[in-house]
N, C-alpha and C positions, 0 to 999 in steps of 0.2 A: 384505570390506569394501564398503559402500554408496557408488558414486559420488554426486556431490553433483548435485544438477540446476544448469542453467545457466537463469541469470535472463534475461528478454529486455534489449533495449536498451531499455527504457521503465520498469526496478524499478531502482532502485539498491539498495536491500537486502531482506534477508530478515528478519523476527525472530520470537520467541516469548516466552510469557508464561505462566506458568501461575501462578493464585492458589490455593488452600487452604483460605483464611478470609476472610471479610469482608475487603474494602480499597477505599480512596477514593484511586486514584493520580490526579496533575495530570498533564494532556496539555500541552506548550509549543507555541507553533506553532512552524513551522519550515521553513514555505514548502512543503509537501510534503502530499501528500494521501497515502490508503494503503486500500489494501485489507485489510481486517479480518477473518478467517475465527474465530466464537466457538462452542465446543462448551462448552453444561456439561454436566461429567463426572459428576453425580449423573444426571440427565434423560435424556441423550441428545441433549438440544435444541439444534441449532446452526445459527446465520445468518453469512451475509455481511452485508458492509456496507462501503461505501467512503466514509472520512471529506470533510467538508468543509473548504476551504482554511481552517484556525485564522487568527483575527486577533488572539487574546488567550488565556490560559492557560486549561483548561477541565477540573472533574473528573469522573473517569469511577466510576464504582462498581459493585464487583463484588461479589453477595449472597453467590452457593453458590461452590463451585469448579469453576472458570471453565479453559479453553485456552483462548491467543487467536495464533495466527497472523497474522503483518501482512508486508503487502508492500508496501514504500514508492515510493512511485514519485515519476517526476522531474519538479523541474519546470517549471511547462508543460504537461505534456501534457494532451491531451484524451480524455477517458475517455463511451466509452459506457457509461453508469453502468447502464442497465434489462439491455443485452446481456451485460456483465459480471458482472451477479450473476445473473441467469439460467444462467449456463453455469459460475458458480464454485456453483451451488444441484445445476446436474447432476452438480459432480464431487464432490458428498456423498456418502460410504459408511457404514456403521456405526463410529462410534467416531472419525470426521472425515472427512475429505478425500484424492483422489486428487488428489494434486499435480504431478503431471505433466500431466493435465488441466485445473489452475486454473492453469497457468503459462503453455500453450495459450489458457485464456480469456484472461489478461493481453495474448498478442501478438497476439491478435486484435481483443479490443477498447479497446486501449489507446493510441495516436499520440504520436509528439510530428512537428508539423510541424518540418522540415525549418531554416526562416527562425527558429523558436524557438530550436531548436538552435541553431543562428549565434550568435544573438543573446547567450545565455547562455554562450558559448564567448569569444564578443570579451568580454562581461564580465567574464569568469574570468581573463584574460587582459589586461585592458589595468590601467591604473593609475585609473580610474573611466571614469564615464558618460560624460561627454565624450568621453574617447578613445575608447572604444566605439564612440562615434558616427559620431567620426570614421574607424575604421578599418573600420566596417560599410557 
Protein backbone atom coordinates (compact mmCIF):
# COMPACT_ATOMS: atom_id res chain seq x y z
CA UNK A 1 0.00 0.00 0.00
CA UNK A 2 1.06 3.71 -1.17
CA UNK A 3 1.79 5.98 1.62
CA UNK A 4 0.00 9.12 1.23
CA UNK A 5 2.44 12.20 0.87
CA UNK A 6 2.29 14.99 3.42
CA UNK A 7 0.98 18.34 2.17
CA UNK A 8 3.15 21.41 3.43
CA UNK A 9 1.92 23.87 6.03
CA UNK A 10 0.88 26.36 3.15
CA UNK A 11 -1.99 23.44 1.13
CA UNK A 12 -4.79 22.74 3.06
CA UNK A 13 -6.16 20.20 0.66
CA UNK A 14 -5.60 18.08 -2.13
CA UNK A 15 -8.18 17.26 -4.91
CA UNK A 16 -8.91 15.71 -8.27
CA UNK A 17 -11.11 15.70 -11.12
CA UNK A 18 -11.31 13.91 -14.00
CA UNK A 19 -13.94 14.73 -16.97
CA UNK A 20 -14.87 12.35 -19.83
CA UNK A 21 -17.16 14.53 -21.94
CA UNK A 22 -17.69 17.92 -22.42
CA UNK A 23 -18.60 19.82 -19.10
CA UNK A 24 -19.16 23.47 -18.06
CA UNK A 25 -18.49 23.28 -14.07
CA UNK A 26 -18.95 26.71 -11.78
CA UNK A 27 -16.00 27.52 -9.76
CA UNK A 28 -17.37 29.48 -6.28
CA UNK A 29 -14.95 31.45 -4.71
CA UNK A 30 -13.93 30.74 -1.59
CA UNK A 31 -11.16 32.81 -0.45
CA UNK A 32 -8.62 30.39 -1.49
CA UNK A 33 -6.32 30.35 -4.49
CA UNK A 34 -5.01 26.85 -5.88
CA UNK A 35 -2.70 25.21 -7.78
CA UNK A 36 -4.13 23.53 -10.80
CA UNK A 37 -2.11 20.64 -12.53
CA UNK A 38 -4.27 19.76 -16.16
CA UNK A 39 -3.34 16.84 -18.27
CA UNK A 40 -5.58 15.96 -21.25
CA UNK A 41 -5.69 12.43 -21.60
CA UNK A 42 -6.33 12.32 -25.44
CA UNK A 43 -3.02 14.72 -26.15
CA UNK A 44 -0.72 14.41 -23.62
CA UNK A 45 -0.95 18.20 -23.19
CA UNK A 46 -0.64 19.29 -19.60
CA UNK A 47 -0.15 22.81 -17.92
CA UNK A 48 -0.11 24.23 -14.51
CA UNK A 49 -1.69 27.11 -13.42
CA UNK A 50 -2.32 28.84 -10.23
CA UNK A 51 -5.99 30.30 -9.93
CA UNK A 52 -6.69 33.79 -9.01
CA UNK A 53 -8.36 35.13 -5.81
CA UNK A 54 -12.36 34.51 -7.20
CA UNK A 55 -14.59 37.37 -6.28
CA UNK A 56 -17.59 35.93 -7.83
CA UNK A 57 -18.69 32.58 -9.35
CA UNK A 58 -16.92 31.65 -12.57
CA UNK A 59 -17.28 28.79 -15.43
CA UNK A 60 -14.68 26.64 -16.33
CA UNK A 61 -15.09 24.42 -19.53
CA UNK A 62 -13.72 21.38 -20.20
CA UNK A 63 -13.65 20.23 -24.22
CA UNK A 64 -11.85 16.57 -24.41
CA UNK A 65 -11.09 14.57 -21.23
CA UNK A 66 -9.45 16.47 -19.12
CA UNK A 67 -7.29 15.28 -15.38
CA UNK A 68 -7.09 18.17 -13.14
CA UNK A 69 -5.18 17.96 -9.87
CA UNK A 70 -5.46 21.04 -7.57
CA UNK A 71 -3.97 22.07 -4.52
CA UNK A 72 -5.54 24.48 -2.43
CA UNK A 73 -3.91 26.61 -0.64
CA UNK A 74 -4.33 28.77 2.46
CA UNK A 75 -5.30 31.78 2.92
CA UNK A 76 -3.19 34.45 2.71
CA UNK A 77 -0.36 33.21 1.46
CA UNK A 78 2.03 34.55 -0.95
CA UNK A 79 2.79 32.69 -3.88
CA UNK A 80 5.74 32.95 -6.20
CA UNK A 81 3.44 32.45 -9.07
CA UNK A 82 6.60 32.39 -12.26
CA UNK A 83 8.86 30.06 -9.61
CA UNK A 84 5.97 27.83 -8.86
CA UNK A 85 4.91 26.88 -12.20
CA UNK A 86 8.31 26.73 -13.45
CA UNK A 87 9.16 23.93 -11.04
CA UNK A 88 5.58 22.24 -11.02
CA UNK A 89 6.38 22.37 -15.48
CA UNK A 90 9.78 20.43 -14.26
CA UNK A 91 8.07 17.96 -12.27
CA UNK A 92 6.16 16.85 -15.60
CA UNK A 93 6.48 13.10 -16.64
CA UNK A 94 4.65 11.20 -19.23
CA UNK A 95 1.16 10.77 -18.41
CA UNK A 96 1.24 13.79 -15.43
CA UNK A 97 3.27 14.69 -12.65
CA UNK A 98 5.86 13.68 -10.00
CA UNK A 99 4.17 14.78 -7.02
CA UNK A 100 6.51 14.50 -4.65
CA UNK A 101 8.39 17.12 -6.58
CA UNK A 102 5.30 19.56 -7.09
CA UNK A 103 4.69 19.28 -3.33
CA UNK A 104 8.54 20.39 -3.04
CA UNK A 105 7.72 23.19 -5.47
CA UNK A 106 4.67 24.12 -3.11
CA UNK A 107 7.07 24.63 0.15
CA UNK A 108 9.32 26.20 -1.62
CA UNK A 109 7.49 28.66 -3.29
CA UNK A 110 4.60 29.11 -1.38
CA UNK A 111 4.76 31.50 2.22
CA UNK A 112 2.25 32.47 4.51
CA UNK A 113 3.84 35.27 6.56
CA UNK A 114 3.94 34.47 9.90
CA UNK A 115 1.55 37.99 11.20
CA UNK A 116 -1.02 36.52 8.51
CA UNK A 117 -1.15 33.42 10.17
CA UNK A 118 -2.00 35.39 13.65
CA UNK A 119 -4.23 37.17 12.30
CA UNK A 120 -6.49 34.35 10.66
CA UNK A 121 -6.03 32.27 13.90
CA UNK A 122 -7.42 35.27 16.33
CA UNK A 123 -10.19 35.31 13.52
CA UNK A 124 -10.96 31.75 13.90
CA UNK A 125 -11.03 32.09 17.25
CA UNK A 126 -12.59 35.11 18.53
CA UNK A 127 -16.33 35.98 18.30
CA UNK A 128 -15.69 38.61 15.28
CA UNK A 129 -13.30 41.36 14.04
CA UNK A 130 -13.42 43.44 16.92
CA UNK A 131 -12.32 40.96 19.32
CA UNK A 132 -9.69 39.95 17.00
CA UNK A 133 -8.52 43.08 17.22
CA UNK A 134 -8.64 43.43 20.29
CA UNK A 135 -6.93 40.15 21.19
CA UNK A 136 -4.13 40.70 18.24
Amino acid sequence: MAHPLLLPGTVLARWEHASETPITTTVLPDGCRDLILRLDTDSGEAEGMVTPLDTQARPVRTLRPTQWIGFRLRPGVQVDEPGLLAAADAARRPGGWDERRVLSALDDHVRLHPRTAEALQALQACEGVEHAARAL
